[in-house]
C-alpha positions as CSV (number, residue, x, y, z in Angstrom):
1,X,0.6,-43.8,340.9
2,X,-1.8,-46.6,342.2
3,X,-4.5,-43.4,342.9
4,X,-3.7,-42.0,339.2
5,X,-4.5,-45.4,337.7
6,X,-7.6,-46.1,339.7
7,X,-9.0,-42.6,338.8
8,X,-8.2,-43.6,335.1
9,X,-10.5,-46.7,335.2
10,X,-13.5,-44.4,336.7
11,X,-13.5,-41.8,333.6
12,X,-11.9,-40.7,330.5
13,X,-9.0,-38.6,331.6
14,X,-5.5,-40.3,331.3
15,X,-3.5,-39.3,334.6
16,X,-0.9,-42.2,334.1
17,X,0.3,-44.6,331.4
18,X,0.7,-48.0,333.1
19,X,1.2,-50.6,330.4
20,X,2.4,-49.6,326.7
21,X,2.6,-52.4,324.0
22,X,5.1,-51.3,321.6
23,X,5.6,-52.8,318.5
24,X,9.2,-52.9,317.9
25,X,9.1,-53.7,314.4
26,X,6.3,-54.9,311.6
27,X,9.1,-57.5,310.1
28,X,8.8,-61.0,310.6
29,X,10.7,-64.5,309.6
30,X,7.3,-66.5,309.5
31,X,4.6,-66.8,306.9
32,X,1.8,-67.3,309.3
33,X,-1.9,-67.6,307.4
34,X,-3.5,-65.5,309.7
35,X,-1.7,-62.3,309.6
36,X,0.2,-60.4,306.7
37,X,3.4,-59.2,308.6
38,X,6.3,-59.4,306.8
39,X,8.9,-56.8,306.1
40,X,9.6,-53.8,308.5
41,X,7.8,-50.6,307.7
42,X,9.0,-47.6,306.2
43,X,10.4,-45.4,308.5
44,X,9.9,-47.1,311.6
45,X,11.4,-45.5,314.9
46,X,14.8,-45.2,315.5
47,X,17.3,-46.0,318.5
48,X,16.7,-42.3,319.3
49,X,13.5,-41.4,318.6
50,X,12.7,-45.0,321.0
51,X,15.1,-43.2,323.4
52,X,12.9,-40.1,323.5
53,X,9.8,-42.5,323.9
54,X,11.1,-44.0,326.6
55,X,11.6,-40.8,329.1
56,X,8.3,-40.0,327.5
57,X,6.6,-43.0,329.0
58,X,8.8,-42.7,332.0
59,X,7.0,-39.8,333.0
60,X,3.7,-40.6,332.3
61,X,3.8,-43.6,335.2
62,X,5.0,-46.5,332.6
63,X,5.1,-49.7,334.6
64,X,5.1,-52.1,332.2
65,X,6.3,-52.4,328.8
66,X,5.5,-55.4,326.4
67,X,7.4,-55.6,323.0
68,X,5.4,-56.9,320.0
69,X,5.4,-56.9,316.6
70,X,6.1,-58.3,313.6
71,X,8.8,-60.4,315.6
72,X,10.8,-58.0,318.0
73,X,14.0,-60.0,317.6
74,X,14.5,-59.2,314.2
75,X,15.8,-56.1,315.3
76,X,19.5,-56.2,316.0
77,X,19.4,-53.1,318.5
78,X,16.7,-54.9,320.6
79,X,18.9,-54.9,323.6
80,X,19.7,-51.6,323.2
81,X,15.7,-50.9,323.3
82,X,15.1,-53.0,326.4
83,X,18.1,-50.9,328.1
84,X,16.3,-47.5,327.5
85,X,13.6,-49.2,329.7
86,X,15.8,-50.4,332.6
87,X,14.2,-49.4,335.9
88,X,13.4,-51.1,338.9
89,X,9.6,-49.7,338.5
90,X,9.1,-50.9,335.1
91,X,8.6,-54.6,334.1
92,X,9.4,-56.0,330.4
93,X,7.8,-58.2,328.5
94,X,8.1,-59.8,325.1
95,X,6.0,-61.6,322.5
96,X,7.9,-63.4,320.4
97,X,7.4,-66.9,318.1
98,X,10.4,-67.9,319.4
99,X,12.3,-68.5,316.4
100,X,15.1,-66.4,317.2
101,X,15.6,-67.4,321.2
102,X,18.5,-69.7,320.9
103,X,20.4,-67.4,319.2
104,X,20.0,-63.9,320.7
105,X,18.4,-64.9,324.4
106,X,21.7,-64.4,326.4
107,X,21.8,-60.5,324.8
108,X,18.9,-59.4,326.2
109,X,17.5,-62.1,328.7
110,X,18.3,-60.1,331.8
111,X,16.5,-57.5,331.2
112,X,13.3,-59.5,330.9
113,X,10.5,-60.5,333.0
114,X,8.4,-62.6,331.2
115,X,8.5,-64.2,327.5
116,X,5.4,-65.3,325.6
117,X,5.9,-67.7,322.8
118,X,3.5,-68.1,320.0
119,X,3.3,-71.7,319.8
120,X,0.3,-73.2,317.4
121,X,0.2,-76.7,318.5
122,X,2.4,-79.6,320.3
123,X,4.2,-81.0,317.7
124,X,5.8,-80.0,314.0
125,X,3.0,-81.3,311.7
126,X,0.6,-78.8,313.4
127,X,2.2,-75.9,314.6
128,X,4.7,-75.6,311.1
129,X,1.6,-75.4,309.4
130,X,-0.1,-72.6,310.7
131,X,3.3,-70.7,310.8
132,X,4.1,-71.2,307.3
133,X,7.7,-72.0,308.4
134,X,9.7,-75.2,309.7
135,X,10.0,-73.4,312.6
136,X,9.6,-76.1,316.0
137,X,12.0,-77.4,317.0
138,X,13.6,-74.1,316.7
139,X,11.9,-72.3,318.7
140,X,11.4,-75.1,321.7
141,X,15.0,-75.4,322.1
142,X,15.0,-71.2,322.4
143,X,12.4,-72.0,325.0
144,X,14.5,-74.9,326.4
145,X,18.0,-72.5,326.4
146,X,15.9,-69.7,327.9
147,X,14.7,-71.8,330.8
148,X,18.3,-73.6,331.3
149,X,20.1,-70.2,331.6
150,X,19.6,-69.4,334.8
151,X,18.4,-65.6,334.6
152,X,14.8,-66.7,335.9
153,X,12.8,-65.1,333.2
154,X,9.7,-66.9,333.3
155,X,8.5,-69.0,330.3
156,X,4.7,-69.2,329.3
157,X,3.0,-70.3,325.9
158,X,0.2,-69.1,323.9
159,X,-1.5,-71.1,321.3
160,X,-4.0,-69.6,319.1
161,X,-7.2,-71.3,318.7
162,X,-8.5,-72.4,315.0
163,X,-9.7,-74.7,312.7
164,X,-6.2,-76.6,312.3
165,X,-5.0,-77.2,315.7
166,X,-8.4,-77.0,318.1
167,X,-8.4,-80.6,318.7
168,X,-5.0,-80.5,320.1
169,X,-5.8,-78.9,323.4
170,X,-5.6,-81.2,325.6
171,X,-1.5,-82.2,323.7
172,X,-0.5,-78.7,324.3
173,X,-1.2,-78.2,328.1
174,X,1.0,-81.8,328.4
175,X,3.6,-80.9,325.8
176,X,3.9,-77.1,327.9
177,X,4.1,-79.2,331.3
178,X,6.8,-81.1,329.6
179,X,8.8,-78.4,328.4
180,X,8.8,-76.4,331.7
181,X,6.9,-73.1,331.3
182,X,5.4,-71.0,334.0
183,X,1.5,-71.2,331.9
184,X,-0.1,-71.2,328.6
185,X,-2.8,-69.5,327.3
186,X,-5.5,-69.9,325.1
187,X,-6.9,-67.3,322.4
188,X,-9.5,-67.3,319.9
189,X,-8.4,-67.0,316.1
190,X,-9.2,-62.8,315.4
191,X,-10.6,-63.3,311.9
192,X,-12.3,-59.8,311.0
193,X,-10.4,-57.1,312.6
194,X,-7.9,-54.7,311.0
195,X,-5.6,-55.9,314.0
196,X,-2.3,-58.3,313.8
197,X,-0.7,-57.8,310.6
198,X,-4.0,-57.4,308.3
199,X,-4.9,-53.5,308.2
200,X,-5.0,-52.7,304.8
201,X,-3.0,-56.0,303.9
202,X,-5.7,-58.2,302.8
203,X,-7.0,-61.4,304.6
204,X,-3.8,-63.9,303.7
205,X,-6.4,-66.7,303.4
206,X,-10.3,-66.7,303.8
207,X,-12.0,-66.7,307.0
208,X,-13.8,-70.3,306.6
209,X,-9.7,-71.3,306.5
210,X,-9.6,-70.3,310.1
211,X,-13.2,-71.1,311.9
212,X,-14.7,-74.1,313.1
213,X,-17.4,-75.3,311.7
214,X,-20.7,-76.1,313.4
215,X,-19.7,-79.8,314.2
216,X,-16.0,-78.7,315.1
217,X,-17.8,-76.1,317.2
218,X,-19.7,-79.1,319.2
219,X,-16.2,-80.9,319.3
220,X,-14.5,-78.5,320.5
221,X,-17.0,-77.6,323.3
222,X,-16.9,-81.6,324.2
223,X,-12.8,-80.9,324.3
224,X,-13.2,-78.4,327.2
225,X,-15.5,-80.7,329.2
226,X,-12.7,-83.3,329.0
227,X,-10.1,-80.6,329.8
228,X,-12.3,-79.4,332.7
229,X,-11.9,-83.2,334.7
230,X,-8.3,-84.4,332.7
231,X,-6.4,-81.2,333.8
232,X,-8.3,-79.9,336.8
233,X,-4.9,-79.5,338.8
234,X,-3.9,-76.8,335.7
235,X,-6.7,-74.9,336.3
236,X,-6.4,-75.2,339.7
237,X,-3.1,-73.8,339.8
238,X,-3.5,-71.2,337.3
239,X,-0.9,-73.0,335.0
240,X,-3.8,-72.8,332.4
241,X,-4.4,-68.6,332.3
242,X,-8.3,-69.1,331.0
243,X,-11.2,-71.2,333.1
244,X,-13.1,-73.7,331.8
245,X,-15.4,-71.3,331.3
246,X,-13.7,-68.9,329.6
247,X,-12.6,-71.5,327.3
248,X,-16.1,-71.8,326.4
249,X,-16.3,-68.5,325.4
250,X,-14.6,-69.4,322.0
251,X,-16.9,-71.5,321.3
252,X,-19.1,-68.9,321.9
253,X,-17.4,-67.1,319.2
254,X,-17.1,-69.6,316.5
255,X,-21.3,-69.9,316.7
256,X,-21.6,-66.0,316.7
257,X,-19.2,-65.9,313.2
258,X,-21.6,-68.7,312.1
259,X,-24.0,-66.6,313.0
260,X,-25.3,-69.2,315.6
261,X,-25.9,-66.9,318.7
262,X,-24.5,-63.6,319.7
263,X,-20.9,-62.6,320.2
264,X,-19.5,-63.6,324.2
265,X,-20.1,-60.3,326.1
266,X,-16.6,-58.3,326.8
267,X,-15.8,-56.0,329.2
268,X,-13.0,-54.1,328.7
269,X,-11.2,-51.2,329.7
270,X,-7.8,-51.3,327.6
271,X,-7.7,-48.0,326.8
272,X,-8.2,-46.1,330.0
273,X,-5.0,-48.4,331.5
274,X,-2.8,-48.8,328.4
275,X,-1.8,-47.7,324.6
276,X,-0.4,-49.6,321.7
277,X,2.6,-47.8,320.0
278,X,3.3,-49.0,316.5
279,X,7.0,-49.4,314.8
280,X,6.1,-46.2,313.5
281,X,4.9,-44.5,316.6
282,X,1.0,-44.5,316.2
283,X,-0.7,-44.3,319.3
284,X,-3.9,-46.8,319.4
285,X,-6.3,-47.3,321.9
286,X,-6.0,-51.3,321.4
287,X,-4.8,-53.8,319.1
288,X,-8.0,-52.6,317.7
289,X,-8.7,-49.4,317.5
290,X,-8.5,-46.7,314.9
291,X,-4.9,-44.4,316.2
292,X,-5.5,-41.5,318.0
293,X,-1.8,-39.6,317.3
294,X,1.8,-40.3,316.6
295,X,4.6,-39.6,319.1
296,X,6.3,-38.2,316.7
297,X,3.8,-35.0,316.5
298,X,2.8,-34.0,319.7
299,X,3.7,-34.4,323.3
300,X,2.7,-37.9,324.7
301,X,0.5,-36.4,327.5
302,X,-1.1,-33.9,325.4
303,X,-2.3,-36.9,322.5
304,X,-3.5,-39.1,325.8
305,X,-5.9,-36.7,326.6
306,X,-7.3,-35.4,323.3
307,X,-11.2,-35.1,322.6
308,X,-11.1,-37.5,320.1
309,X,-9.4,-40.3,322.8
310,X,-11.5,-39.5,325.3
311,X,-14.6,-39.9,323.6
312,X,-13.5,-43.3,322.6
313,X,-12.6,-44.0,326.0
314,X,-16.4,-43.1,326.5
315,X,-17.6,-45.5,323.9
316,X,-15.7,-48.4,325.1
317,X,-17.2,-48.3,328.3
318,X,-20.3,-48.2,327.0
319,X,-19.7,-51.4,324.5
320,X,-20.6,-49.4,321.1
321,X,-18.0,-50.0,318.8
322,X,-18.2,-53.1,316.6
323,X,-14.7,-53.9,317.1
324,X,-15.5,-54.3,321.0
325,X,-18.2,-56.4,320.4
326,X,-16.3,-59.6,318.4
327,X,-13.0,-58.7,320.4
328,X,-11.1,-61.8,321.4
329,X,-8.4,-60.3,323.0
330,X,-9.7,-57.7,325.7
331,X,-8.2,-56.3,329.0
332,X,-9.7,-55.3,332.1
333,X,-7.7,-54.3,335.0
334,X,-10.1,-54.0,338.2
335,X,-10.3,-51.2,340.1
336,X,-8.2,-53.4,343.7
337,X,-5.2,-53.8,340.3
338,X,-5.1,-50.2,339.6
339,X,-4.9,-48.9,343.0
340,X,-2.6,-51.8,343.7
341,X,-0.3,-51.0,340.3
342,X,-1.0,-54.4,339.3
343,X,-0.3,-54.1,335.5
């Protein structure tokens, strides 16, 4: 497998399927203001048609499966879903905002590597606000009964960086030390793409809701210098996933929206390692990405290797589409992880 992946990173063919991101379901219990996910989609897969997936993925080299959404939990059969995945050579993963942990963590829990917890700043005021929904003290005592169980799935946070909660960066690496997770992670607030909950939705509010301004910019960039010397034993350790520097980068970003400089250059090559199956079972090359097929019409491994794929598999190596170039959420897996199977 390690020799398939590699030779996936070096061209456009698709031997193996490493990492999928399925999106379990498009329904959701919060209002957030930057995405429009709300109800479940018409026809979105079923408990068999997932089941199909599933040996489908199997043996196209899956190792590791992340469950997105919407909110995966809103699903009742969820457990079921993370059982047609059970194998020693596959790893699961959810995002999740957490609001449903305390409740349903001890039915599927076991099955789980890692949970990522959308969490939009360190206290109520901030983080309710963005998510539309009294929603946090909810979800930290999911976080807090998923830590206490005992099963070892690790814990981490992501917090989503924007105009109402960037000056509480420094609070949330303390409030995530507090709380026990394994890491947080910081992202840049998307605000153009068709991705997360706003293809063919409409912008749930405008852009200048969500980006700093040019003095928030400077502030912000005068918060990571702080962060660099007040949690150098974070970065150290890896318990923050970005560097300094890379925290820079959405600064970076805010000026190029601004149009203040030009957009951080990414390198990425998501879709040569990985695909993004929707609730309906469209097959995208990224969050991104216009879908290239639907499991539901053709065999997985002939759709992974169609012209029209490949040739985006082509363009993203070369940077040309606009949607690489103000990306804020990009993978690259070397070519020492492929071989290794590090996905």
């Amino acid at each position: 497998m390690g020799i398939d992946a590699l030779l996936n990173t070096l061209g456009t063919r698709c031997r193996t399927l490493p990492l999928v991101i399925l999106y379990v379901t498009e329904g959701c219990n919060l209002r957030c203001i930057s995405c429009s996910y709300r109800t479940p989609s018409p026809g979105e897969l079923t408990l068999e048609e997932l089941e199909r997936l599933a040996l489908s993925l199997k043996d196209s080299g899956l190792r590791h499966i992340v469950y997105s959404g919407g909110e995966p939990l809103l699903r009742k059969d969820f457990p079921r879903i993370c059982s047609l995945f059970e194998s020693p050579h596959i790893r699961q993963s959810l995002l999740t905002n957490g609001l449903l942990l305390e409740k349903r963590f001890g039915e599927f829990g076991r099955f789980l590597g890692e949970i990522i917890i959308s969490l939009d700043g360190p206290d109520g005021e901030t983080h309710n606000a963005i998510r539309g929904v009294d929603s946090f003290h909810q979800i930290v005592r999911g976080i807090r009964a998923a830590l206490a169980s005992g099963i070892g799935t690790r814990c981490t946070l992501r917090t989503v960086i924007q105009k109402r909660n960037f000056r509480t960066l420094i609070g949330m690496v303390g409030f995530a030390r507090g709380l026990g997770v394994s890491k947080i992670s910081f992202l840049a607030a998307d605000v153009r793409s068709d991705g997360f909950g706003r293809a063919g939705r409409g912008a749930v509010v405008p852009e200048e809701a969500l980006l700093l301004d040019e003095g928030e910019v400077l502030e912000y960039r005068a918060l990571v210098r702080r962060m660099a010397s007040a949690c150098s034993r974070e970065f150290a350790s890896g318990f923050i996933a970005e560097s300094p520097e890379k925290l820079m980068r959405i600064a970076d970003y805010f000026d190029a929206l601004l149009g203040r400089g030009p957009f951080p250059q990414n390198v990425c090559n998501a879709p040569m390692v990985s695909a993004v199956i929707t609730s309906t079972g469209e097959l995208l090359p990224c969050y991104f990405l216009p879908a290239f097929g639907n499991v539901r019409e053709a065999p997985l491994r002939d759709t992974l290797n169609g012209p029209g794929i490949r040739s985006t598999r082509s363009d993203v190596r070369a940077g040309t589409p606009h949607q690489c170039r103000t990306c804020v959420c990009t993978l690259h897996v070397s070519r020492a992880r492929a071989l290794t199977g590090r996905f």
